[in-house]
C-alpha positions as CSV (number, residue, x, y, z in Angstrom):
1,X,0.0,0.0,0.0
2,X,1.1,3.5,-1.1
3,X,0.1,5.9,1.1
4,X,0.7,10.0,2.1
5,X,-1.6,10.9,5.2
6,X,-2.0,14.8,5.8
7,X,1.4,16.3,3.4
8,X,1.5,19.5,3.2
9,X,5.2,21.1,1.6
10,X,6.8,24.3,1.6
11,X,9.8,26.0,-0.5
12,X,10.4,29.0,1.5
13,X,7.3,30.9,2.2
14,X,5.5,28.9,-1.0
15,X,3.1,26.4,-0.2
16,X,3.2,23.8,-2.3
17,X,1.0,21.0,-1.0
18,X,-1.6,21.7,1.0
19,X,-3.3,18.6,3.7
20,X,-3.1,15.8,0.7
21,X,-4.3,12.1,1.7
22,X,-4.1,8.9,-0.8
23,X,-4.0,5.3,-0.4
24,X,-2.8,3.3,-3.6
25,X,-3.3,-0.1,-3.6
26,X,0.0,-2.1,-4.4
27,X,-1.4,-4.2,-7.5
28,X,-3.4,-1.4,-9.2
29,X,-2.6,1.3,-11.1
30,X,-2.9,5.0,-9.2
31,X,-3.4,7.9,-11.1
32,X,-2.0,11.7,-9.8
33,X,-3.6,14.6,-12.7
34,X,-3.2,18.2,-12.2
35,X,-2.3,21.3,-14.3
36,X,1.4,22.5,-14.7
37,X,2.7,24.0,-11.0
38,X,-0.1,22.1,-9.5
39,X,2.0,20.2,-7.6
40,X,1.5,16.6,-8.4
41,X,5.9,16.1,-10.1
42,X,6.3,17.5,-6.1
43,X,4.8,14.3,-4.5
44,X,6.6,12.2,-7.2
45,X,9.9,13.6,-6.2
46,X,9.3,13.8,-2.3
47,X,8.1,10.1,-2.7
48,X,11.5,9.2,-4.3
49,X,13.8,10.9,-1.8
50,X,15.0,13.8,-4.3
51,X,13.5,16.9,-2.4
52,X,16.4,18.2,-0.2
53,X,15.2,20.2,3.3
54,X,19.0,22.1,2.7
55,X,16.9,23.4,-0.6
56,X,14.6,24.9,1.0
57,X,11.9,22.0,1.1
58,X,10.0,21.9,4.4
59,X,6.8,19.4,4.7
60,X,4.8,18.2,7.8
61,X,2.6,14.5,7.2
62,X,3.8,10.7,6.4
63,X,4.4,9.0,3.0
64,X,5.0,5.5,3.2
65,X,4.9,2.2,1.2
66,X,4.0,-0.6,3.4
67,X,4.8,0.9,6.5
68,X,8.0,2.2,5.6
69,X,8.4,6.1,5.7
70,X,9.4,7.5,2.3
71,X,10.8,11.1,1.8
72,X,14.0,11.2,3.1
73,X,15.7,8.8,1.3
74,X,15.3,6.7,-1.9
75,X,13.5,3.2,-1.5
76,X,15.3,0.8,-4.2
77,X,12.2,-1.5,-4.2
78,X,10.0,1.5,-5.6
79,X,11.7,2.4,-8.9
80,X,11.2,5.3,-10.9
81,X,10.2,6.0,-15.1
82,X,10.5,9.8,-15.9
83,X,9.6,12.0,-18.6
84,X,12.6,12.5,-20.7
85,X,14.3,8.8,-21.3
86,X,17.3,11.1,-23.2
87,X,18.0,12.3,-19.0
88,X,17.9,8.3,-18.0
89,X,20.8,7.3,-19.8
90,X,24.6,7.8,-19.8
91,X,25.5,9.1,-23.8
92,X,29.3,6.9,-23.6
93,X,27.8,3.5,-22.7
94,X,25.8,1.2,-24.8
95,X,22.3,0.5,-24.1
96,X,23.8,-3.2,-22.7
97,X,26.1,-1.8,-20.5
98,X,24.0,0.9,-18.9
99,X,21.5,-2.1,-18.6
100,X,23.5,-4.4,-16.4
101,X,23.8,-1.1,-14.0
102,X,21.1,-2.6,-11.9
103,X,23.1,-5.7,-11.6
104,X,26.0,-4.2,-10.7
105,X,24.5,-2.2,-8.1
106,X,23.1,-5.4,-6.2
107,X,26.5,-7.3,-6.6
108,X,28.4,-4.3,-5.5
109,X,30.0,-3.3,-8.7
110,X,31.8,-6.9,-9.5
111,X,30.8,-9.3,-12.3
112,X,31.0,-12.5,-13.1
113,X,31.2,-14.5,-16.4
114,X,27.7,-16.1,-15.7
115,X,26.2,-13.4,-13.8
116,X,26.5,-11.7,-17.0
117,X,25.2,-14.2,-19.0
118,X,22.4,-15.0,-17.3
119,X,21.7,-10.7,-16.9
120,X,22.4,-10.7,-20.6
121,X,19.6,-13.3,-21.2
122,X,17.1,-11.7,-19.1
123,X,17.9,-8.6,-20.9
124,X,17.0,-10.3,-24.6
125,X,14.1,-11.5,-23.4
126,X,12.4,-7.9,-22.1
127,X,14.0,-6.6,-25.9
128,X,11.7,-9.4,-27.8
129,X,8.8,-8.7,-25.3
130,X,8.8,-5.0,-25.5
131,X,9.8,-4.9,-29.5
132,X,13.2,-3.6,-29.2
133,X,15.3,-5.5,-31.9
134,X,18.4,-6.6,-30.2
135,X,20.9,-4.7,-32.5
136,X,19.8,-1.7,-30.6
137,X,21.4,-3.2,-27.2
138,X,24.8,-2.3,-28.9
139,X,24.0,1.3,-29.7
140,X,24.3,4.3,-27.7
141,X,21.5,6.6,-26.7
142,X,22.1,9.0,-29.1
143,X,21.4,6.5,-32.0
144,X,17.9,6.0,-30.5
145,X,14.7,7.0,-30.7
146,X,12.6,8.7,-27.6
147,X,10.4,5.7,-27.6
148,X,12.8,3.2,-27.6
149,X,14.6,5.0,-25.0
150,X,11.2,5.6,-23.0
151,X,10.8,1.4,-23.7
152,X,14.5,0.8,-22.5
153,X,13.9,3.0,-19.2
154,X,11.1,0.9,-17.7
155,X,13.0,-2.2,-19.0
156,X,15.8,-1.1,-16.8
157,X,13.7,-0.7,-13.6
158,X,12.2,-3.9,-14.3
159,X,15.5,-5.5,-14.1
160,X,15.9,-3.8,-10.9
161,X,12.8,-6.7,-9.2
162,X,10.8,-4.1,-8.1
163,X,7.4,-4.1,-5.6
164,X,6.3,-0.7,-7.4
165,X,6.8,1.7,-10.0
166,X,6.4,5.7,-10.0
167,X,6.1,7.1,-13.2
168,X,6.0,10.7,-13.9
169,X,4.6,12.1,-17.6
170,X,5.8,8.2,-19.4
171,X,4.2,9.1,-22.5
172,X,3.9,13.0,-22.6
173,X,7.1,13.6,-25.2
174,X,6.2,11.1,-27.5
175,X,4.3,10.6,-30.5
176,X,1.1,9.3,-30.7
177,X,1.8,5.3,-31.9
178,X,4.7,5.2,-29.5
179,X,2.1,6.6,-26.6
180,X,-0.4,3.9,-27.6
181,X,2.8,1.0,-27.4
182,X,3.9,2.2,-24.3
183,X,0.4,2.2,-22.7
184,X,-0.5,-1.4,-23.6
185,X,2.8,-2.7,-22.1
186,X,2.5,-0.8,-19.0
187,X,-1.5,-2.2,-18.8
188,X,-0.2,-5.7,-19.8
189,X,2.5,-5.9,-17.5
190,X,0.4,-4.5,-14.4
191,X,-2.8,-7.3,-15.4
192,X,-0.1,-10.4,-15.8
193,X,2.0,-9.5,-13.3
194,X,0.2,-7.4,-10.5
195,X,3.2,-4.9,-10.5
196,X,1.5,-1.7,-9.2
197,X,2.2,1.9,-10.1
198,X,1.9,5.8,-9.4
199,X,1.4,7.8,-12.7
200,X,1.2,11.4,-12.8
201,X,0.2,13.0,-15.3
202,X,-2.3,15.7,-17.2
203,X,-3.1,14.2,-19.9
204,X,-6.4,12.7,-18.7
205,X,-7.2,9.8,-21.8
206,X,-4.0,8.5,-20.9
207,X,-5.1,8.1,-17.2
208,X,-8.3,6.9,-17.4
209,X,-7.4,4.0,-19.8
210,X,-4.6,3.4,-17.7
211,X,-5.8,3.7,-14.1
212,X,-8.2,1.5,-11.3
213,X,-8.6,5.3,-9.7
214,X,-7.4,8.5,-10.1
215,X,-6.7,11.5,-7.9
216,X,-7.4,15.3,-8.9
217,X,-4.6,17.5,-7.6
218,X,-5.4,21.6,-8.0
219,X,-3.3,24.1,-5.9
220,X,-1.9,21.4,-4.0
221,X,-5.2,19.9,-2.7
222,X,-6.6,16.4,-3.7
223,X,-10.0,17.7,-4.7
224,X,-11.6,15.0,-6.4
225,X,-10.9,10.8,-6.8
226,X,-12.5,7.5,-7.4
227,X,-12.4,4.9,-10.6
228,X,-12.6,7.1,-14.1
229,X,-15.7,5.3,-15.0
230,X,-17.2,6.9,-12.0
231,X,-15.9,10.7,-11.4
232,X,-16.0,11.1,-15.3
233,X,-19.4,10.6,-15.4
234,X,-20.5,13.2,-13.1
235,X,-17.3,15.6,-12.7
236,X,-17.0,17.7,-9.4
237,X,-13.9,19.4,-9.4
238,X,-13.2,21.9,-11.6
239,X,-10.3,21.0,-13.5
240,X,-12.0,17.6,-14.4
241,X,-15.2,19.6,-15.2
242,X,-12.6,21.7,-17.9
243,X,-10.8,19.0,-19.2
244,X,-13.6,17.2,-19.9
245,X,-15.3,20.2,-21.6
246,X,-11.7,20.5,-23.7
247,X,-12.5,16.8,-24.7
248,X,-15.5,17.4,-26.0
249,X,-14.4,20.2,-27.9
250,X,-11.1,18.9,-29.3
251,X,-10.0,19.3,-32.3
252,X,-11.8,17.3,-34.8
253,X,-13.0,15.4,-31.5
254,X,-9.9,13.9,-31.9
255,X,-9.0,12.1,-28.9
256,X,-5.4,11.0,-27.1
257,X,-3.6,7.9,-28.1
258,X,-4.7,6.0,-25.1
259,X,-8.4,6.7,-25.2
260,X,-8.2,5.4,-29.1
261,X,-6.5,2.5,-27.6
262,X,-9.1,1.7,-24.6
């Protein structure tokens, strides 16, 4: 279970965060939506350790994951996706040596011959599963793609065994088919192997195809949650009640890769 009970986070005399409570069950899929500034890439950071109280960062509450209090330091069981896969990766290693980083880490930094081969193995197999063609594992991340750098990122945590992921904007920089490809591995991989996960986002299709719940975040309150087929039915808070109306409206009534998908 994934929850924050009464956060409320300040930089200097800022409040960023204001009272926010959500439980996330560990085998579903949690949404976090909200504007730009609205606060919700705050809690993905605080969750993952990487707000600093000597920057300025002051907060008051709990976040935990199963009992254990998140915040000040980085869980290695919860593992993080972020927006731009070209800031994940090292440009002067290939895409096979950055991914036996997570190995390394766990065997503190020495290899062997058969560690590597059975890493190396494990590696191909996530390549044939999530359509990367295994000439790619010998390129750098310059000679890639976003998408298959967004597709390499979360294979990388998931080499890492993890009880949960946090994933902040997965899909926002990238074109529509690679949004749509991304989505159904992320669903697939949550409905066949119960991994849970924390998506924040703004792009609202992509949530409620993706999500069991979501949570509305505007100037840093949680003003609205529940399952999508529920609180988009009958929206209460107000930036539901505009997104929904800028659905409706869209251009064309074109919709976002992952409603198309749903």
């Amino acid at each position: 279970m994934f929850q924050i009970k009464n956060l409320s986070l300040n930089i200097g005399k800022r409040t960023l965060l204001k009272d926010v409570n959500l439980e996330a069950n560990a085998k579903q899929i949690t949404g976090l939506i909200g504007k730009s500034g609205s606060g919700k890439s705050t809690v993905f950071r605080l969750a993952l350790g990487l707000l600093s109280k000597s920057d300025g960062y002051t907060w008051s509450g709990k976040i935990e994951w199963n009992g254990i209090p998140l915040g000040k330091n980085h869980y290695p069981k919860i593992q993080p996706v972020f927006q731009d896969p070209f800031g994940s990766f090292s440009p002067y290693h290939t895409m096979r040596e950055l991914l036996l980083e997570p190995l390394r880490i766990r065997k503190k930094i020495f290899l062997d011959k058969e560690s590597i081969k059975s890493e190396n193995q494990k590696i191909e197999i996530y390549c044939n599963r999530f359509d990367l063609p295994l000439s790619l594992l010998d390129k750098t991340k310059l000679e890639l793609s976003g998408g298959q750098l967004q597709r390499f990122a979360i294979l990388r945590v998931l080499l890492s065994n993890p009880e949960y992921l946090f994933l902040d904007e997965p899909v926002t920089a990238l074109d529509v088919l690679v949004q749509k490809k991304i989505a159904l591995e992320l669903k697939e991989m949550n409905q066949k192997e119960s991994l849970g996960m924390f998506i924040v986002s703004h792009d609202l299709g992509f949530l409620s195809y993706m999500c069991d719940q979501i949570f509305v975040l505007e100037d840093g309150m949680i003003t609205e949650f529940g399952k999508p087929s529920e609180i988009l039915k009958q929206p209460k808070s107000k930036l539901l009640q505009e997104l929904m109306e800028a659905r409706n409206h869209s251009f064309g009534g074109a919709t976002s890769s992952s409603e198309s998908s749903n």
